[in-house]
C-alpha positions in Angstrom: 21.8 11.4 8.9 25.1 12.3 10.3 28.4 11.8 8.5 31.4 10.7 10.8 34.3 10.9 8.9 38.1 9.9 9.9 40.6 10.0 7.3 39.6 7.7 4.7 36.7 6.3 6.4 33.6 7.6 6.2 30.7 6.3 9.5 26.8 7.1 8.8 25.1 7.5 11.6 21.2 7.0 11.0 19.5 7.4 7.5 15.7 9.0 8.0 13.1 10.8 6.2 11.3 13.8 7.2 7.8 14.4 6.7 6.6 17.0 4.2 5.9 20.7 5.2 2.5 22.0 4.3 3.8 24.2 1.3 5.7 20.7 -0.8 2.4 19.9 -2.7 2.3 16.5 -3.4 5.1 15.3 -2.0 5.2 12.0 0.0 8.8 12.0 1.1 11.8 14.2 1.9 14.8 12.3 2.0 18.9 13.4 2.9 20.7 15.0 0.5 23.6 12.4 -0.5 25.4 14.5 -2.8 28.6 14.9 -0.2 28.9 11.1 0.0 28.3 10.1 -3.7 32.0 10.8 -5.1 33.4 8.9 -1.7 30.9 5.8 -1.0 33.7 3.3 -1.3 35.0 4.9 2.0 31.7 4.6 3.7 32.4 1.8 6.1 28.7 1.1 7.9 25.2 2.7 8.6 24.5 2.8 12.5 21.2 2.5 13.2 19.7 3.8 16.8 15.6 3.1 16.6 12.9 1.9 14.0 11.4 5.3 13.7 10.8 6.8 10.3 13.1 9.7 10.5 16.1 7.4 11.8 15.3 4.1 9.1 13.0 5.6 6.4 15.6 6.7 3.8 17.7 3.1 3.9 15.5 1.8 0.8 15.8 4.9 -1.3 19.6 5.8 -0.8 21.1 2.3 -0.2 22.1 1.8 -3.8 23.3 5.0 -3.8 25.8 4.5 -1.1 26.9 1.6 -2.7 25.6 -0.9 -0.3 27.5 -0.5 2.8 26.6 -2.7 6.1 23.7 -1.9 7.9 24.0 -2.3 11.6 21.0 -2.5 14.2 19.3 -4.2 17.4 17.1 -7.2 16.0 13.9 -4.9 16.7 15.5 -2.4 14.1 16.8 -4.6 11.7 13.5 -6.4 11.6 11.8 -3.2 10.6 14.5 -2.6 7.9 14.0 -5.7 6.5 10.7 -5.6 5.8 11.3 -2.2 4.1 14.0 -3.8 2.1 12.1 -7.1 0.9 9.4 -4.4 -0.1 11.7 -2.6 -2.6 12.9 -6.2 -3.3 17.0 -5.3 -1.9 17.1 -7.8 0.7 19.4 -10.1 -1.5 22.0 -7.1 -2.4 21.7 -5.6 1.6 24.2 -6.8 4.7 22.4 -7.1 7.7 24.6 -7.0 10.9 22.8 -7.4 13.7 23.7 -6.3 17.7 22.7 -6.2 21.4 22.9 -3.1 23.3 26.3 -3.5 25.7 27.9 -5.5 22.7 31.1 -3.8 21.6 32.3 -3.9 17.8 34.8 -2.4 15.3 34.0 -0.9 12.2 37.5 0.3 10.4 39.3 2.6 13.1 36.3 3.6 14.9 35.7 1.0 18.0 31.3 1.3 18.9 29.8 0.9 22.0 25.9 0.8 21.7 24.0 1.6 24.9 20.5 1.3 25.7 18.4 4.0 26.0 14.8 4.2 26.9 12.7 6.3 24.1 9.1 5.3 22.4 10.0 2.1 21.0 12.3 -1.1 21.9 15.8 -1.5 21.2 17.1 1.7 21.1 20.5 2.4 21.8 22.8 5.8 21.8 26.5 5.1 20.6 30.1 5.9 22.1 32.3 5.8 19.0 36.5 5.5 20.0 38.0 7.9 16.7 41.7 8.5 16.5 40.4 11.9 17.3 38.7 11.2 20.4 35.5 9.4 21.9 31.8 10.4 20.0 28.8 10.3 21.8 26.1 10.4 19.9 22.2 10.3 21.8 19.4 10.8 19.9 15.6 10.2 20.7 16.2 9.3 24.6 15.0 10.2 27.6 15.3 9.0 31.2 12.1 6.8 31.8 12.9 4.6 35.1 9.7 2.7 34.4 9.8 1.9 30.5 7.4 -0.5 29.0 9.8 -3.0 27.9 11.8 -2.8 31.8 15.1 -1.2 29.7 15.5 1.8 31.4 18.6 4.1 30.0 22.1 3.0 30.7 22.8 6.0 33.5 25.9 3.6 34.4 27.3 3.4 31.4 26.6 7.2 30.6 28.4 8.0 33.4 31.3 5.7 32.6 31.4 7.5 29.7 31.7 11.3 31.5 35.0 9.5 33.4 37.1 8.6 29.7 36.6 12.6 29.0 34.5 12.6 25.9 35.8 14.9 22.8 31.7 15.7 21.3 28.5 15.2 22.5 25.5 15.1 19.6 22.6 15.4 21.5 18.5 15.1 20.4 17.3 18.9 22.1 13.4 18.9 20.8 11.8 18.9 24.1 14.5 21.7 25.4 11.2 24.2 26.3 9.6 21.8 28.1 10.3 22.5 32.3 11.5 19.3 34.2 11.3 16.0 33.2 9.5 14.3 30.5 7.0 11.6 32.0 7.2 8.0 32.1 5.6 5.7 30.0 4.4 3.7 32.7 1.7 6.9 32.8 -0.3 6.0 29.8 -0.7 2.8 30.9 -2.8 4.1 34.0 -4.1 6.2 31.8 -5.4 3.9 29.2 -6.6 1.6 31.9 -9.3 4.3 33.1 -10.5 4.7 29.8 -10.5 0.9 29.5 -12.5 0.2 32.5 -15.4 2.9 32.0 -15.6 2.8 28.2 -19.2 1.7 27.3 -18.7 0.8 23.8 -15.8 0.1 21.2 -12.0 1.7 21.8 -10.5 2.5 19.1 -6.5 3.4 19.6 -5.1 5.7 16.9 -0.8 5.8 17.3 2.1 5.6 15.4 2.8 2.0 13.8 6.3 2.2 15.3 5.2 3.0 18.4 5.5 -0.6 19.6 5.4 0.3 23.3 2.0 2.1 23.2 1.0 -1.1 20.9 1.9 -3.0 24.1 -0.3 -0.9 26.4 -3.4 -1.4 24.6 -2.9 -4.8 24.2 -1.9 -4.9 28.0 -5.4 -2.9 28.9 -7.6 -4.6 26.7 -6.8 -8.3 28.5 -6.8 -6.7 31.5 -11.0 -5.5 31.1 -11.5 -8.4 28.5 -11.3 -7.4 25.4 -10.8 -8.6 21.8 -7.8 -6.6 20.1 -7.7 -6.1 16.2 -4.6 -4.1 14.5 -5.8 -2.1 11.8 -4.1 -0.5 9.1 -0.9 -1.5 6.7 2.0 -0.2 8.8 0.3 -1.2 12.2 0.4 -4.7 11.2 3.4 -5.0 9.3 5.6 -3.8 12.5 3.4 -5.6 15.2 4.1 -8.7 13.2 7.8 -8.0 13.0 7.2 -7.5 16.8 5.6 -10.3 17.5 8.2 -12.7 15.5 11.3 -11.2 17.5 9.8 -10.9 20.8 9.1 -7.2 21.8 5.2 -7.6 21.8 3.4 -10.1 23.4 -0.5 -11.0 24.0 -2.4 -13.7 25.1 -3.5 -16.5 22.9 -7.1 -15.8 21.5 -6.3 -11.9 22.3 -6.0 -10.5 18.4 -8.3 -10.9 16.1 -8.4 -9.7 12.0 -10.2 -6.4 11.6 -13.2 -8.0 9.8 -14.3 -10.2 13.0 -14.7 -7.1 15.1 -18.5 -7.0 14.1 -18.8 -10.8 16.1 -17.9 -9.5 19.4 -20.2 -7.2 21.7 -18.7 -3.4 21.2 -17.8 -3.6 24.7 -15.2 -6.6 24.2 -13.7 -5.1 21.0 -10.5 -2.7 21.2 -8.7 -1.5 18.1 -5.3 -0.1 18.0 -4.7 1.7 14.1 -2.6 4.1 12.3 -3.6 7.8 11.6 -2.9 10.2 14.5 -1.8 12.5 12.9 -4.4 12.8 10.7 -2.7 11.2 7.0 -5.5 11.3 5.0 -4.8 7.4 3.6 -4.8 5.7 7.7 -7.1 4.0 9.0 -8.6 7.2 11.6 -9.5 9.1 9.0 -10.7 6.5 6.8 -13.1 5.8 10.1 -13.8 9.2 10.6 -14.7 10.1 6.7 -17.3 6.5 6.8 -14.7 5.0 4.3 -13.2 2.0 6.1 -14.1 -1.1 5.0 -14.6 -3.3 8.4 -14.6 -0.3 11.0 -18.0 2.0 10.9 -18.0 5.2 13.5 -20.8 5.1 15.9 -22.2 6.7 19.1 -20.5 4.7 22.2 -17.3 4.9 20.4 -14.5 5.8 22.3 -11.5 7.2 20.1 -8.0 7.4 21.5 -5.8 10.0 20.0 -2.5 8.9 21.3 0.1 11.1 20.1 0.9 15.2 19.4 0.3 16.4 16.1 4.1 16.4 14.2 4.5 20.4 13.4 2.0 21.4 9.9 -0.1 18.6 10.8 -2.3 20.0 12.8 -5.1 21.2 11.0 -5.3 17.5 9.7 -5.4 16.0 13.0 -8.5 19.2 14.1 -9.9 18.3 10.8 -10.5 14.2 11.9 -11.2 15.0 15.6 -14.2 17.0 14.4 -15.7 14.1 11.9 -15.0 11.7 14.7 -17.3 14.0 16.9 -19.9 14.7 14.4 -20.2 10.9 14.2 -21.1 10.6 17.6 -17.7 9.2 19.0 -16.5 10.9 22.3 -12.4 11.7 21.4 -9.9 11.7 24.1 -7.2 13.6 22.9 -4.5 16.2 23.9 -3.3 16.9 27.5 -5.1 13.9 29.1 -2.2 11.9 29.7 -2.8 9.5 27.0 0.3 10.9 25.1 3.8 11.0 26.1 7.2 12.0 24.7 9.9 10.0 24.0 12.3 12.9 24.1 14.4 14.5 27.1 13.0 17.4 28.8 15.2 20.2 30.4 16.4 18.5 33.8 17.3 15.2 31.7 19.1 17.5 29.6 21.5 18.5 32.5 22.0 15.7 34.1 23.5 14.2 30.7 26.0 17.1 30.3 26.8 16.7 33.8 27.1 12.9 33.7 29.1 13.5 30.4 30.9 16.7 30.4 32.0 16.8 27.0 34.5 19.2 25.6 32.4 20.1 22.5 28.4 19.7 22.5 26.1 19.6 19.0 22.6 19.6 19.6 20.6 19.0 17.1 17.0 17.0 16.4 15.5 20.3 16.6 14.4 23.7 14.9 16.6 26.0 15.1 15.1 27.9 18.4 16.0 24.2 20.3 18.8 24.6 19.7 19.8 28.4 20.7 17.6 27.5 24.0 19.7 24.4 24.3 23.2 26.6 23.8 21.4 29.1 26.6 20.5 26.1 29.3 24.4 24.6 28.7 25.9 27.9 29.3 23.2 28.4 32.5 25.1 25.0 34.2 27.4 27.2 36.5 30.1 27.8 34.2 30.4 23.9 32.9 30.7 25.3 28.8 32.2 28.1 27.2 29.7 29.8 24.3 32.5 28.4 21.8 32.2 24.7 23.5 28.3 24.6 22.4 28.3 24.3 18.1 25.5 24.9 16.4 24.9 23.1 13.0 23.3 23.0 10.5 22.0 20.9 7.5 25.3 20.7 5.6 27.7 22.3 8.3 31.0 20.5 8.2 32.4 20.5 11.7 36.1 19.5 12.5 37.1 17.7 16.2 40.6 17.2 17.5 41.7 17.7 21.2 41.2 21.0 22.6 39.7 21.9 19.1 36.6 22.1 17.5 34.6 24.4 15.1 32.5 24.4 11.9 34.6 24.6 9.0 32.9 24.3 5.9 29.4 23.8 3.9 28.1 20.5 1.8 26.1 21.1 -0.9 23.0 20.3 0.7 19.5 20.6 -0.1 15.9 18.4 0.1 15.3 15.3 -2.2 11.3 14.6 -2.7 9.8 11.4 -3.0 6.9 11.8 -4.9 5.0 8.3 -5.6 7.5 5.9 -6.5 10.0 8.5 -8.0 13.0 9.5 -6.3 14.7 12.9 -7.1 12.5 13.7 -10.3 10.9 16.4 -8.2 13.1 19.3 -7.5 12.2 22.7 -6.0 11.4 23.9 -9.4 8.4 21.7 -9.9 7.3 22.2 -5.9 7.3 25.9 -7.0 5.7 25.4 -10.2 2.9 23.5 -7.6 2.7 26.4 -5.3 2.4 28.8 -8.4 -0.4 26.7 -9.6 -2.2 26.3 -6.3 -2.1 29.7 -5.6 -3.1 31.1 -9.1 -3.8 28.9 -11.3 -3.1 28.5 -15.2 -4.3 29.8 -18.2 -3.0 28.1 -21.9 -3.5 30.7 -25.0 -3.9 28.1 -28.1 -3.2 29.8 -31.7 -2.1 28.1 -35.3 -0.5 30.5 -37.4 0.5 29.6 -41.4 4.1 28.6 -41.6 4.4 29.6 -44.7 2.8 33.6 -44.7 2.7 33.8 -40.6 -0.6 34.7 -40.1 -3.0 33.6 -37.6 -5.4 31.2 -38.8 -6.9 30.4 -35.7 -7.3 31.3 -32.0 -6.8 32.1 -29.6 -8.3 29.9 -27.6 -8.0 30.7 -24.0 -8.8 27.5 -21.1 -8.1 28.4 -17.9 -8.1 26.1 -14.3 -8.2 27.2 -10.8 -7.8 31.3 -12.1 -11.0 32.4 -13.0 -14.7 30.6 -13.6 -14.9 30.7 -17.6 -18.8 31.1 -17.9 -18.8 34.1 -15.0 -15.8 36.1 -16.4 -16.2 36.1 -20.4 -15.8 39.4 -20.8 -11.9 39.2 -19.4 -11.4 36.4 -21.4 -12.5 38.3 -24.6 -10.2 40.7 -23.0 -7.4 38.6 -23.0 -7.7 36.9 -26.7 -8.2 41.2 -27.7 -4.5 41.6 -25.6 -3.2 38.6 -27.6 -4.5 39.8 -31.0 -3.1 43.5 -30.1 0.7 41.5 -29.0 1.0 39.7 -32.3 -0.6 42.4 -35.0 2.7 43.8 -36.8 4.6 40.7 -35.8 3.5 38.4 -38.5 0.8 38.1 -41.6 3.4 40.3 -43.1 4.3 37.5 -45.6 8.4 38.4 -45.7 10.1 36.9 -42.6 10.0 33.1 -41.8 7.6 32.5 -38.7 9.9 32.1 -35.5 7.8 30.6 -33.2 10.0 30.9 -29.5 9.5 34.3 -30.7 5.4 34.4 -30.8 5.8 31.9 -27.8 7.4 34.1 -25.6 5.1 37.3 -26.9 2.3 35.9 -25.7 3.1 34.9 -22.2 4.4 38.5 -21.4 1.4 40.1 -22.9 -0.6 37.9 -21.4 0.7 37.8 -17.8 1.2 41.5 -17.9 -2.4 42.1 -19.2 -3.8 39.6 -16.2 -1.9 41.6 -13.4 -2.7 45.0 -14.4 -6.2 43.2 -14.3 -6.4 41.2 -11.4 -3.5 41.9 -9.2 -2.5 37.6 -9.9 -0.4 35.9 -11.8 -1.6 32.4 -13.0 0.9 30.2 -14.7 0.6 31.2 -18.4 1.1 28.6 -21.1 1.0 29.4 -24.8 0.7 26.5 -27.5 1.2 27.7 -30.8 0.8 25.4 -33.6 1.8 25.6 -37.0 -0.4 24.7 -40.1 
């Protein structure tokens, strides 16, 4: 999410999630930190919306009442997918839905917003060239230059270049394919590609890609009527947004083409193609559900051929190994990786250039990247024969606060940012303490130490009892248990039974998870989470 901000009116510029790293234990969601824009929403004039992708549309549910409802603008691909999101956390009613065409010019405040189409891994996605007082905004993220696209929209080089002529203040530019040499390949290449495997496949295909990936949706479909064959969508997401799809225009199949995942088993397996959810190995989609026997209408079986079409996201790909193998062992043969079945949506380094060049911004931000993107993006910017200056070429980060004017531009100041977990239906109620509490736990373990002690004299009339989980097997290590309960007797002798000072039990609490804990380590070398209950009688 970026925050434009002019004065007293505040632009937000895509509202997405990010997916969890490995070490947030149980985490579903990571959403944008909105802290900056709480105290100000009544300044927030719109949300601009460039693509249906997750990690452009995912947070609108979860933040949108935070925000206080401001307009949401999008092409009718994008605000279909928000809708359904919306009707889902039952906001529709309380949302405004404004809805555009790539080309069509609008106002929102002082800021005048040209939307442009660029081609990228679904339909209707546009970059935006935003008039300020300051100066003009480009902001392009999640494009690339595909002169073949799926849906015949190729990017707007015309207007790009148009653009570079009306000398434009700040470029904020998408940089996560800045390693990759050359340029990034056209879609039109999976198509060939699917239409080998489609032609000398001897049993079922089974597509796995993302839900939003309605362009690679379009492919299959395109295949499977080509060789004959029967299509089912399978899995939640995959029909939701192919629905949407369908309804607005941006998929399209012959009539008698799709059929519901639980007539697959009337067809021969050679006239059955499946296109599902799951590549990237989530344990709850459809391809691992196949792939651990679990699926209710789709059953693994030798002559299976199993399309992984996409890269594992970053941390997910032990996941994605870990269903590749159980497809395998199931006698499927798995086409998967470099064998042109996969392609990315995102600029590679040539694409990169020619933008700059086309654009020649005073001020670039990349961004849509780790942080090594973007240093290799600052290095290929200041390679371009003396185009930037190392000061023209920002660097930002979650939370940098960066300041434009002519002939001026430079981070200026932090927002309090940090991450906001989703965790089931719960927004927020999961902070880093409880993630590290997780980590503690999955790493160690915990131990509770149960006593009751007389209120009245302060003795110990029972315990301790010692449970432990995910430290130590009780039956195989009694004797450090006994230890333990010995360490805990030692800790509280002299401190009570003594009959003359009131029982303070935060007192008896804290005793016995520092005797505890220290007698553990000095032990084992770990430190499980150590929970005392002390009860009094």
């Amino acid at each position: 999410m970026w925050v434009l901000e002019c004065g007293d009116e505040i632009l937000l510029l895509d509202c997405g999630v990010m997916f969890p790293e490995a070490e947030m234990l149980g985490v579903d969601l990571v959403l944008p930190d909105v802290t900056y824009l709480r105290e100000q929403k009544e300044k927030i004039k719109a949300i601009l919306l460039t693509h249906g992708h997750e990690d452009h549309i995912g947070a609108i549910p979860h933040l949108l009442a935070d925000l206080g409802f401001p307009p949401i603008h999008g092409t009718p691909l994008t605000i279909g997918m928000v809708t359904g999101k919306l009707k889902e956390h039952r906001l529709l009613d309380r949302a405004t839905l404004v809805r555009f065409q790539a080309g069509q010019k609008f106002t929102v405040g002082s800021f005048t917003v040209e939307p442009f189409h660029v081609a990228h891994s679904i339909p209707d996605t546009v970059g935006f060239a935003i008039t300020t007082p300051a100066g003009l905004v480009v902001y392009l993220t999640d494009w690339k230059f595909d002169h073949t696209p799926v849906d015949g929209q190729p990017t707007d080089t015309t207007f790009i270049a148009e653009l570079g002529r009306r000398n434009p203040l700040v470029l904020l530019t998408d940089c996560v394919r800045v390693e990759s040499k050359g340029y990034t390949p056209s879609e039109q290449t999976v198509g060939e590609a699917f239409d080998n495997i489609f032609a000398t496949a001897p049993g079922r295909i089974i597509v796995a890609t993302f839900a939003s990936n309605i362009s690679r949706v379009q492919q299959a479909i395109d295949s499977a009527e080509a060789y004959g064959r029967k299509v089912a969508l399978v899995g939640r997401s995959m029909e939701n947004n192919s629905k949407i799809a369908f309804e607005l225009g941006y998929l399209r199949a012959e009539e008698g083409t799709l059929i519901r995942p639980h007539e697959t088993g009337n067809y021969p397996d050679d006239q059955v193609a499946i296109v599902c959810t799951g590549s990237q190995g989530e344990p709850m989609a459809a391809l691992a559900r196949m792939a651990n026997r679990d699926h209710q209408h789709v059953k693994i079986k030798p002559g299976d051929t199993v399309v992984v079409s996409a890269t594992p996201i970053p941390g997910n790909e032990v996941s994605v190994g870990r269903v590749i193998n159980n497809l395998f062992r199931l006698g499927a043969d798995v086409i998967y990786g470099t064998s042109g079945v996969h392609v990315s949506g995102h600029a590679a380094q040539e694409e990169l250039k020619m933008v700059l060049t086309l654009l020649r911004p005073e001020f670039v931000v990349p961004f849509h990247g780790d942080f090594r993107h973007m240093v290799l993006y600052r290095k290929l910017a200041l390679g371009m024969g003396g185009l930037f200056q190392a000061d023209n070429v920002i660097l930002a980060e979650n939370g940098s606060i960066l300041e434009f004017s002519q002939n001026y531009g430079k981070i200026t100041g932090k927002a309090p940012v940090g991450y906001v977990y989703v965790d089931g239906t719960t927004v927020g109620d999961v902070g880093n303490v409880v993630v590290r509490d997780r980590q503690l736990l999955s790493r160690d373990g915990i131990l509770m130490v149960v006593v009751s002690i007389d209120r009245t004299t302060g003795e110990m009339v029972a315990g301790p009892d010692v449970v432990s989980r995910g430290f130590v097997y009780m039956r195989q290590s009694d004797d450090l248990i006994e230890a333990t309960k010995e360490a805990v007797r030692t800790a509280l002798n002299g401190h009570m039974g003594d009959g003359q000072t009131e029982t303070d039990t935060a007192f008896i609490h804290r005793k016995i998870k520092d005797s505890v804990s220290e007698f553990l380590y000095s032990q084992t070398k770990r430190r499980p989470m150590v929970i005392p209950v002390v009860m009094e009688v």
